[in-house]
N, C-alpha and C positions, 0 to 999 in steps of 0.2 A: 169420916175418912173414906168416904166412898171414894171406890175406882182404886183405891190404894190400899185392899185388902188384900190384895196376893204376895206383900211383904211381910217379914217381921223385919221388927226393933226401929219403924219410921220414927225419927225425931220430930219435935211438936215446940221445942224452945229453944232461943238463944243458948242460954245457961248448959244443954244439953252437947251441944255441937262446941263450949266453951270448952267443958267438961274433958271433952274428947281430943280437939283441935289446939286448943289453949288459946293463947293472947299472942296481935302481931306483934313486933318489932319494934322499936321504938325508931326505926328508919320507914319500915311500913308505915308508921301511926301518920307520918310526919312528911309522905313522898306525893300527897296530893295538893297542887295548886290550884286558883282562880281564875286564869287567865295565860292567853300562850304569848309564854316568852322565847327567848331569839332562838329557845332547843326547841320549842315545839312547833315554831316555824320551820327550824333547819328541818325538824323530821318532816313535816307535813310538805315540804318544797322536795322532799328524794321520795316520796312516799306514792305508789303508783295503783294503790288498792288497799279500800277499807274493807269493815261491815259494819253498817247502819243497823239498829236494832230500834224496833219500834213496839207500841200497842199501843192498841183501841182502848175507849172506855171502860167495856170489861174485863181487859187484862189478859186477851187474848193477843199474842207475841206473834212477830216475823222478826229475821233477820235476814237481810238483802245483801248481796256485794255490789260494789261499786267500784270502777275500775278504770283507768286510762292512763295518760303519760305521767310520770313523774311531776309531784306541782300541779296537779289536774286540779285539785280544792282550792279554792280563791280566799286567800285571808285579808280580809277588809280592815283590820283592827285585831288586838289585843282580846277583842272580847266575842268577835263575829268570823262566821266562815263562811263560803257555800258552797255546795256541792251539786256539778251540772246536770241535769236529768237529761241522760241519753237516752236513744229512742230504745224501749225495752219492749215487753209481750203486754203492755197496756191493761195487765189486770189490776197496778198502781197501789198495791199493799201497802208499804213504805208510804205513800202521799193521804191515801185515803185516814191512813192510821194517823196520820200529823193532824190532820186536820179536824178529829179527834180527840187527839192524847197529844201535848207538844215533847212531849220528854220522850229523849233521844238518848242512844248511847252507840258510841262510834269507836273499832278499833280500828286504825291504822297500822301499813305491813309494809316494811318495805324487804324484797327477797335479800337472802341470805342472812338476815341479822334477826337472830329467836329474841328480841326484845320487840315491845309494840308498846304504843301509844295508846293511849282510848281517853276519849275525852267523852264528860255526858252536858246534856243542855238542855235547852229546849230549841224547836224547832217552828219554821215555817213556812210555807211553798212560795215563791218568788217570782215578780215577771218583769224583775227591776232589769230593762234593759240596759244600763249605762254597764249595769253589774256584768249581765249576762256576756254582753259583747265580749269581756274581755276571756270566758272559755269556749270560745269559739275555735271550730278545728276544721280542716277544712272549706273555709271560707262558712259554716253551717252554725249558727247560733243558737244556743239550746231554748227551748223553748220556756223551759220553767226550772226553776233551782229549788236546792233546799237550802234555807239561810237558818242559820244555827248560832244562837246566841250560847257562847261556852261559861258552862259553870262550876266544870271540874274537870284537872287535867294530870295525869299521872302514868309513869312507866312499869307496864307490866314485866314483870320476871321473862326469862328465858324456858325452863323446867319444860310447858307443853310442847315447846319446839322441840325442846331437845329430844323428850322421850318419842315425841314421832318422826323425827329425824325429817322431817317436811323439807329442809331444805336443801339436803344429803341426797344428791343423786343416788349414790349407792344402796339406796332404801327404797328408788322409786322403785313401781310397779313394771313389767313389761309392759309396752303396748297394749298386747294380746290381750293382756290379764284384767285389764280393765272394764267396766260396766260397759255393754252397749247401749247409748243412753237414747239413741234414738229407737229403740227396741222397749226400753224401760219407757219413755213418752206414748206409744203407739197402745202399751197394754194397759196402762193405768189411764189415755181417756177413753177406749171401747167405744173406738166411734165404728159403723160401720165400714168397710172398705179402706180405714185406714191403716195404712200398713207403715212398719220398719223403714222398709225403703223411701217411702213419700216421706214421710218425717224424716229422714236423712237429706231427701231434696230440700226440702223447707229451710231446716236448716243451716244447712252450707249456703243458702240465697242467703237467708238473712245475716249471718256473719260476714260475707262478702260485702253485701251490696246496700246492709243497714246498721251500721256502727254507729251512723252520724248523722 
């Protein structure tokens, strides 16, 4: 149990967390399919931002967002999706880790509705043009996709919405009050001479001028 000595009472078994948690539903046992059907298209066709969750071989985890128009995910079939690789900060976790480990786990959001989608599969990086072409935005065709073959599809509860109230304006945060994240970048990489403000210039270039 190293690294997990500064709790007590850590659980160690199924039977433990039974004990405690109990047994789902017999609408939970029974709320996972194979394959998306005409609701998991309708969600994924209104659906404007997931997160993709991956790992490496030794089971070291990332989880990415992914985000653009409503219907941005390309459903090929019943049993296949893909997901466009916009131009990001090229450290490629999510790719690198597929190519790797293929098992994928994806939840879908679409705003104001605390129910989500997550479907899990396995995965593969893509440079099927016929595919590609058709998420293309601005005349700009992505260079490489992630094609996801689905092999479980099911609707998450409402409950974490609710309790954070995410999509309740009246819960946002002020402006003010919020992290300054180009301040939080500047100090966690200690590069010499760079500062807050440069990282705010970066930035705002690249959200402008590289989406696509």
């Amino acid at each position: 149990m190293h690294g997990f000595d500064i709790f007590q009472g850590v659980i160690t078994e199924e039977s433990q967390l039974r004990e405690l948690l109990g047994e789902p539903s017999r609408l939970v046992q029974n709320k996972s399919i194979s394959y998306l059907d005409e609701h998991c298209r309708d969600f994924l066709a209104r659906a404007p931002f997931l997160i993709l969750s991956t790992a490496d071989t030794e089971g070291n985890c990332d989880a990415s967002p992914r985000g653009d128009a409503p219907g941005f995910v390309y459903v090929l079939d019943d049993r296949h999706l893909v997901i466009p690789e916009r131009p990001g900060n090229k450290r490629m976790d999510s790719l690198r880790n597929i190519l790797a480990n293929p098992h994928v786990g994806l939840i879908f959001m679409i705003p104001t509705l605390e129910e989500t989608l997550r479907i899990n599969g396995r995965a593969c990086v893509i440079r099927d043009a016929k595919v590609l072409e058709k998420m293309a935005v601005n005349g700009k065709v992505p260079t490489i996709g992630i094609g996801v073959q689905v092999e479980e599809c099911y609707v998450h509860c409402a409950k974490a919405f609710m309790r954070s109230g995410l999509w309740n304006p009246e819960k946002w945060p002020a402006p003010e009050s919020v992290p300054n994240m180009a301040q939080v970048l500047a100090d966690h990489v200690k590069l010499p001479g760079v500062t807050a403000k440069e990282v705010a210039i970066g930035l705002e270039d690249s959200y402008k001028n590289r989406l696509y």
